[in-house]
N, C-alpha and C positions, 0 to 999 in steps of 0.2 A: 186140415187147416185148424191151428187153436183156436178156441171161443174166445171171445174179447171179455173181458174183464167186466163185471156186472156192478162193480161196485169203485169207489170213490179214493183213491189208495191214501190221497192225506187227510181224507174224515176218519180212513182204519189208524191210521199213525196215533194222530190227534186224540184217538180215542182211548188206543192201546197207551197212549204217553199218562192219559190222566190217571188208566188204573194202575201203570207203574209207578206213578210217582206218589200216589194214596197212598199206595199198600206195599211195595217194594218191589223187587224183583224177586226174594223165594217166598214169598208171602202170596204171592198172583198165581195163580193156577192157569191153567190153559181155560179151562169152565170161564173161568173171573174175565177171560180175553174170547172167548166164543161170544158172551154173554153183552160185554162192552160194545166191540167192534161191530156185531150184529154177523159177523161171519161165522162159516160153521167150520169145522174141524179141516175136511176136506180143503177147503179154499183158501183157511189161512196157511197152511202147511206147505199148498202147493205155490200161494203167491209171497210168503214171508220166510219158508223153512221153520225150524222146530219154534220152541219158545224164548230162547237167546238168540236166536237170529235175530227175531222179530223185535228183545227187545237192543242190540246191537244198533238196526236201525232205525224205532224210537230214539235213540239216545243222537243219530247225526242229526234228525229231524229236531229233538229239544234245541242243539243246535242251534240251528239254523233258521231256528223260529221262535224260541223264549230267548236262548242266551243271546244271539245279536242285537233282539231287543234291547233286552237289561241292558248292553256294555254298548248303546248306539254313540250315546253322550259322550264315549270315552276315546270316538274314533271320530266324533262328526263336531263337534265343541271346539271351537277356537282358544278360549280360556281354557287352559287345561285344569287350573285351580276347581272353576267353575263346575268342570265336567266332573271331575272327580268326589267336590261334596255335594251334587247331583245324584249322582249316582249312588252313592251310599245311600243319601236321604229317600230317592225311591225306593231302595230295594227295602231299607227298613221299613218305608208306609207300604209297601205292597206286601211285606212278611206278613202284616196284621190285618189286611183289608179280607173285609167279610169271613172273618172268621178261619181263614185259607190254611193259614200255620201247614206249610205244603213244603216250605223252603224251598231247596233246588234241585231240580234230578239230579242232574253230574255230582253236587255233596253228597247229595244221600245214595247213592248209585257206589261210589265212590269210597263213603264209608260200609256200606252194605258186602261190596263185591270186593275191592281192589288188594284186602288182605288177601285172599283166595282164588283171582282171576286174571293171569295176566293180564288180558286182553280187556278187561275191564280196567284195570289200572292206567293201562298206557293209554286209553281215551280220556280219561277223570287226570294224568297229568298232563297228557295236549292241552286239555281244557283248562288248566290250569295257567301254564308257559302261556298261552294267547294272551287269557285275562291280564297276566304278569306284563306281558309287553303293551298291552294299552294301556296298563296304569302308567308304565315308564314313559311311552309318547307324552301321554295328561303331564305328567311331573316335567316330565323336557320342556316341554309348551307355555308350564306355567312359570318355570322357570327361568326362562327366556324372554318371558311378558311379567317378570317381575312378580308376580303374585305366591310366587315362592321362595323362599332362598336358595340364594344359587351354590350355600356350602351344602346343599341335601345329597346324600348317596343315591342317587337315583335307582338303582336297580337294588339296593338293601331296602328302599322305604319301597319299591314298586311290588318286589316279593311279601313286605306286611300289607300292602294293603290287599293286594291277591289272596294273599290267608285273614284278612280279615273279613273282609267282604264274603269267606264260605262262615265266616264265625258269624255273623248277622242274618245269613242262611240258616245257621245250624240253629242258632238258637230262635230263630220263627218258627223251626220247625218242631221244638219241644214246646211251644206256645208261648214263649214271654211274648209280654203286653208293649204297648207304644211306645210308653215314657222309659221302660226298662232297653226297648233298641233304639229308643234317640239318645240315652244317657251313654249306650255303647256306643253310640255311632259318632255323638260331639270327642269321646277321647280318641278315637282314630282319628278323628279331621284334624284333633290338634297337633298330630303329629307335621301337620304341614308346615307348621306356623316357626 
């Protein structure tokens, strides 16, 4: 009969997720993830497989617990106007709160891996296509409740704001300051107008 499990598997995630998303994925050692997680070699191996597995599964978890966050607004928001310069405006105040400049796993995952990883690629553009389709619901939403105009290409403005929104990532994540991602973030909202 297997042992049961000794430990906690979304404290291991949770934990393995903050040292990938610090430090990268070839920058993380198995050490940097014994050390995190508090598991030892033995345990993660046998309950996560090697060190892409593990972080494979960080990456549904980021998922399913930062990214649904972020993009709540853009699925739960009646104004989709609303929802969408929402949502910019948190992501740029949370790129700068407490010093974080951490941006987004799936960007920096993304740009780190997907030149050189299928399999890394084809989750960084799901992750992408989703985000794409809730910007487009928002744009439908608002354009339908008038707060946008209704000549907008929907799915051409819904594809920039999907690539902008990893650009207000990306650049959190080489540390531009507040006033530098609200000055990027008012010329994408203009794009609504």
């Amino acid at each position: 009969m297997p042992r049961p499990r000794a430990f906690d598997e979304e404290s291991v995630l949770d934990n393995a997720m903050n040292i990938f998303w610090s430090k990268g994925f070839e920058s993380t050692s198995v050490q940097d993830l014994v050390d995190e997680t508090g598991l030892n070699r033995a345990s993660m191996y046998a309950s996560f497989g090697d060190k892409k597995a593990l972080f494979l599964r960080v990456l549904d978890h980021y998922s399913q617990k930062i990214s649904a966050k972020r993009f709540a607004d853009l699925r739960e928001m009646e104004d989709g106007r609303a929802a969408i310069e929402k949502t910019f405006r948190d992501t740029a105040k949370t790129g700068c709160a407490e010093g974080r400049h951490k941006g987004c796993l799936m960007v920096n995952s993304g740009m780190e891996l997907a030149p050189h990883d299928p399999e890394t690629a084809a989750i960084a553009h799901q992750a992408f296509r989703r985000v794409e389709e809730m910007f487009a619901a928002a744009l439908t939403r608002g354009i339908k409740d008038g707060t946008i105009p209704e000549d907008k290409n929907v799915r051409a403005l819904a594809r920039f704001l999907a690539g902008s929104i990893q650009g207000v990532q990306l650049m959190s994540r080489r540390g531009a300051d507040q006033e530098t991602l609200e000055d990027y973030t008012n010329t994408i909202l203009a794009a609504l107008d």
